[in-house]
C-alpha positions as a Python dict, from the first residue, in 0.01 Angstrom:
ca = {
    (1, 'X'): (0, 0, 0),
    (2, 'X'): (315, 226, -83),
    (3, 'X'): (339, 615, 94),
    (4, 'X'): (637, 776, 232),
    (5, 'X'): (666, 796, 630),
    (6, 'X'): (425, 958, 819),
    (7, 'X'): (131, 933, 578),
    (8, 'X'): (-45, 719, 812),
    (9, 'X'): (19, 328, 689),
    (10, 'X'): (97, 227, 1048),
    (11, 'X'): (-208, 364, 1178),
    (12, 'X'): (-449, 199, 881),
    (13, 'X'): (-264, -128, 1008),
    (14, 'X'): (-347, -76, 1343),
    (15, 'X'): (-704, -1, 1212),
    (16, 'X'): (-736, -355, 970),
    (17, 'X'): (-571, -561, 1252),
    (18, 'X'): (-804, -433, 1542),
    (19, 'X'): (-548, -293, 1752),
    (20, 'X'): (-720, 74, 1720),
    (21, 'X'): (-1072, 145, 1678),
    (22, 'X'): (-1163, 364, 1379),
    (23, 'X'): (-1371, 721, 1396),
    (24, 'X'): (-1660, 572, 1132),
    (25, 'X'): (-1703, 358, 865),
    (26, 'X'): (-1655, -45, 848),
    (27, 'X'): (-1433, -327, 782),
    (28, 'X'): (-1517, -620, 562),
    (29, 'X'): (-1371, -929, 413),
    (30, 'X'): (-1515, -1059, 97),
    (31, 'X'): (-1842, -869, 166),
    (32, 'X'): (-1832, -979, 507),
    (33, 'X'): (-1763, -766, 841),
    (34, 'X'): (-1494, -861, 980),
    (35, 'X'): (-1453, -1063, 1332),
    (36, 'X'): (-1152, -985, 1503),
    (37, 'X'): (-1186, -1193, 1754),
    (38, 'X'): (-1179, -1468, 1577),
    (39, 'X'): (-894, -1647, 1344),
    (40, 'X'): (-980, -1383, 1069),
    (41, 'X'): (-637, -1208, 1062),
    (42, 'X'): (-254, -1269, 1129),
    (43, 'X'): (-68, -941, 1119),
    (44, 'X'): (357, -829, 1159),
    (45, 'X'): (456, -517, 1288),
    (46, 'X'): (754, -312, 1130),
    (47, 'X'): (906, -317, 1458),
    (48, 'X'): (1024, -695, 1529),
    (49, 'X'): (765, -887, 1797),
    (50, 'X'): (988, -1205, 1900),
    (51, 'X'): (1018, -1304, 2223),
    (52, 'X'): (1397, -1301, 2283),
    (53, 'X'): (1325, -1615, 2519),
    (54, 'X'): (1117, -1836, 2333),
    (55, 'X'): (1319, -2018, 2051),
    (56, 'X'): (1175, -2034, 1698),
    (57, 'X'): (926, -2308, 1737),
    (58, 'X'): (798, -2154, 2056),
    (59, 'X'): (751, -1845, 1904),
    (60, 'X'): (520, -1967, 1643),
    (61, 'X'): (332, -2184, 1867),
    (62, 'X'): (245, -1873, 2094),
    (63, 'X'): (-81, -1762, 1919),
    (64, 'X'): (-193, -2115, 1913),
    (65, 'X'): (-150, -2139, 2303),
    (66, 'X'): (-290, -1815, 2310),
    (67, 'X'): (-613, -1874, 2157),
    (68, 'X'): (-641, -2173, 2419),
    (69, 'X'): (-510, -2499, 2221),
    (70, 'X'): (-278, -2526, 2449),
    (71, 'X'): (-290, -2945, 2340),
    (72, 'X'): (-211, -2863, 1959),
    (73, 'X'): (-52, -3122, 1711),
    (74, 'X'): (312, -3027, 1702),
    (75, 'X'): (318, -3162, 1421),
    (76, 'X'): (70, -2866, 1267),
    (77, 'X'): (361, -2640, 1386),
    (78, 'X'): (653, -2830, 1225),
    (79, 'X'): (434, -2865, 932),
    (80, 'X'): (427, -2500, 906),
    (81, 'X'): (755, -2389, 1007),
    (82, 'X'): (844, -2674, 694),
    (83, 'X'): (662, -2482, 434),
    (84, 'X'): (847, -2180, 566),
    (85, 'X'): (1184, -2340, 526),
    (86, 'X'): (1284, -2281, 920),
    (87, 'X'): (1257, -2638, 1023),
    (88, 'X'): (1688, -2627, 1048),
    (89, 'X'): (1669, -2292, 1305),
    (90, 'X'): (1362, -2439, 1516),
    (91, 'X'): (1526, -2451, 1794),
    (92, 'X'): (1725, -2147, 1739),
    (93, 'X'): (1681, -1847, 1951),
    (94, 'X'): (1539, -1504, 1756),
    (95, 'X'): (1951, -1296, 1803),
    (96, 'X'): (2102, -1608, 1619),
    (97, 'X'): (1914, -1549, 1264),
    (98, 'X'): (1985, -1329, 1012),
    (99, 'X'): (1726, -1010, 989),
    (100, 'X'): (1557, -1216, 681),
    (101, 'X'): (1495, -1523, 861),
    (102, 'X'): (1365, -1300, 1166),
    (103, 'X'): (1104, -1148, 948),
    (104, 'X'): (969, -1467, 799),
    (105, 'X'): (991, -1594, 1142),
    (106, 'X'): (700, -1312, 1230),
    (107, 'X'): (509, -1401, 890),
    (108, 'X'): (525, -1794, 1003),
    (109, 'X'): (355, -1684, 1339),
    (110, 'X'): (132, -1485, 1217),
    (111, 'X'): (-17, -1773, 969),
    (112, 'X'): (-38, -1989, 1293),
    (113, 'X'): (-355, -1962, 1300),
    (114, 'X'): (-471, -2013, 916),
    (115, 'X'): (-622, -1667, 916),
    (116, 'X'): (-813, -1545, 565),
    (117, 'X'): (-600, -1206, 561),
    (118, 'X'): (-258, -1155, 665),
    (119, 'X'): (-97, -775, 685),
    (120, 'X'): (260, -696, 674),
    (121, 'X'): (378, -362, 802),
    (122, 'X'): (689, -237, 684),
    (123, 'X'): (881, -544, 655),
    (124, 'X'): (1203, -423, 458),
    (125, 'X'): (1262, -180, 800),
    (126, 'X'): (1637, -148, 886),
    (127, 'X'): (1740, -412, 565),
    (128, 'X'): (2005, -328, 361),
    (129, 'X'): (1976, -367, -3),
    (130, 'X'): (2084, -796, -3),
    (131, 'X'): (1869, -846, 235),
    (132, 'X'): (1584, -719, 114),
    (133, 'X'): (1584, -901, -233),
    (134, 'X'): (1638, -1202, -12),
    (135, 'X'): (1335, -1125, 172),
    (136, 'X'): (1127, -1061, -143),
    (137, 'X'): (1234, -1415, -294),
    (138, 'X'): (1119, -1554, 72),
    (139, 'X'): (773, -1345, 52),
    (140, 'X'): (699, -1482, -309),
    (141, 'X'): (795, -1825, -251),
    (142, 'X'): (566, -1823, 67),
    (143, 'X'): (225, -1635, -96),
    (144, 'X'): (273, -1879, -387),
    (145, 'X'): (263, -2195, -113),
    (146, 'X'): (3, -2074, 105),
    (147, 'X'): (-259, -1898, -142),
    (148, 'X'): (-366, -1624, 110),
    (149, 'X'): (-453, -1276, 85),
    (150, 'X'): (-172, -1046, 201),
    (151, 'X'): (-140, -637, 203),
    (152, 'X'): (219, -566, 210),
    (153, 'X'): (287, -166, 393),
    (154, 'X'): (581, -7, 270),
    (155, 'X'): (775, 250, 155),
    (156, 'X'): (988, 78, -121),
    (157, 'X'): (804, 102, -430),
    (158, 'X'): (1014, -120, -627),
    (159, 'X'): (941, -404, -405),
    (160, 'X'): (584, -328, -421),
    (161, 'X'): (580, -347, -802),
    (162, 'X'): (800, -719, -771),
    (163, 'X'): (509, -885, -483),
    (164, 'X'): (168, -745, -541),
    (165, 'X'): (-89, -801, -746),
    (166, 'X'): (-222, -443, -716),
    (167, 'X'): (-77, -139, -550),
    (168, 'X'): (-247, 213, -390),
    (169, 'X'): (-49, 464, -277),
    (170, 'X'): (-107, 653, 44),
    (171, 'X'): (3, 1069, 46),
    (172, 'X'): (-91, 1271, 292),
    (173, 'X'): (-124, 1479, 529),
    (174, 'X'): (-404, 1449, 483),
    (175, 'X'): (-447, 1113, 420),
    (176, 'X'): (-542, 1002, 83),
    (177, 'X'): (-548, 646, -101),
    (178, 'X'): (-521, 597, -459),
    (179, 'X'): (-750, 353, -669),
    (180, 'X'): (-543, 41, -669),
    (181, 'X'): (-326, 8, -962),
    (182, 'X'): (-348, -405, -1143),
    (183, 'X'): (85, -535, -1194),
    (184, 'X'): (45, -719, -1500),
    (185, 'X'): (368, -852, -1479),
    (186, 'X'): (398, -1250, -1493),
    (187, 'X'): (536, -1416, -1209),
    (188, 'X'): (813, -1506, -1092),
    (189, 'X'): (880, -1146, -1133),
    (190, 'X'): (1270, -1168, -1089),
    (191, 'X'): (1292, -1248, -1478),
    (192, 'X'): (1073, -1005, -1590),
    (193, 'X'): (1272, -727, -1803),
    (194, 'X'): (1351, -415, -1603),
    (195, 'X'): (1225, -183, -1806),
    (196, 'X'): (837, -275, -1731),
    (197, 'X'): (883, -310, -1365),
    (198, 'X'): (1082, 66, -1422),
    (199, 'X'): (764, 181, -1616),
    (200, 'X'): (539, 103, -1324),
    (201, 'X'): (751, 190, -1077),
    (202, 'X'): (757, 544, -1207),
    (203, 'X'): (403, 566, -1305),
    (204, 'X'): (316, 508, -957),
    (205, 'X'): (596, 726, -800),
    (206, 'X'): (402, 1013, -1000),
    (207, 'X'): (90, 874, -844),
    (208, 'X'): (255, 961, -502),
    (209, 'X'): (362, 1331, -585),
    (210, 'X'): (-14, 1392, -718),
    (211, 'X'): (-164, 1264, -428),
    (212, 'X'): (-454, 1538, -428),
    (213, 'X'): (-610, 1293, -687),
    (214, 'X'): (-687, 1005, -400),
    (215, 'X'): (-992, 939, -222),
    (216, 'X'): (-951, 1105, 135),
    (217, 'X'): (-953, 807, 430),
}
């Protein structure tokens, strides 16, 4: 989901990830309403959620303790912080790793508990340009390992077009969503020639300034 600030991602997050209670309508999963209160969903914020005290491993154990398995395998965190390549900064507090590792940090924790759908507000906030192509490497490597279903919230286009299998763009006010749009650009996309991601990339920038020709939410 791509749309400038303001056009009301954060508050469809807060919406999927049962924070806020929507108006009307329903949510479903593969045909299936959604329970939030159980394992269904692992969400990041665009704002960063560590807990200054708690080092990395601690961190990602928190929703298991949480969710009362207070007695789980450490090795099931390890395991997991292993696939995420943070095993070497486990024991590292959150204000000694780069903003990257920070934000994969979150995305670890919030596949703690193997949920089916994982969102990922604005996660590219306050990166500078390095840093976010290190963070899209990081985000491809990791939906490649763990074979989940993610919807990525942000404002960078670009990025959009390099991780997603389909993209809708918000524009508002008022709010309106796009049909999604299929990338069918092979993966990994960092060799893929320019010029089609550029295509794409301005297709659905045009999508954005006609927004009038979304669905209202």
């Amino acid at each position: 989901m791509v749309g400038p600030a303001g056009c009301g991602k954060t508050a469809l997050v807060r919406v999927l990830a049962g924070l806020d209670i929507p108006s009307a309508g329903s949510l479903a999963v593969n045909g299936r309403p959604v329970d939030w209160g159980g394992n269904s969903l692992g969400f990041t914020m665009a704002e960063s959620s560590l807990f200054a005290w708690l080092n990395v491993r601690q961190n990602v154990w928190l929703p298991l303790r949480i969710g009362g398995r207070r007695t789980a395998d450490p090795w099931q965190v390890d395991a997991l912080l292993g696939s995420f390549a943070l095993l070497e900064v486990a024991r590292w507090l959150p204000d000694r790793l780069p903003a990257p590792t920070r934000r994969m940090v979150e995305l670890c924790r919030a596949m703690a508990r193997d949920p089916v759908l994982v969102l990922l507000d604005e996660p590219f906030r306050g990166l500078d340009f390095n840093d976010r192509l290190a963070l899209a490497d990081e985000l491809e490597r990791v939906r490649g390992i763990c074979r989940k279903s993610f919807v990525l919230f942000t404002q960078d286009v670009s990025l959009a077009v390099r991780l997603a299998d389909r993209v809708a763009v918000m524009s508002g006010p008022p709010v309106r969503i796009s049909e999604p749009v299929p990338v069918p650009l092979p993966r990994p996309r960092r060799g893929v020639p320019r010029r089609e991601q550029a295509e794409l990339v301005e297709y659905l920038l045009g999508l954005s300034a006609g927004g009038s020709q979304g669905q209202a939410a």
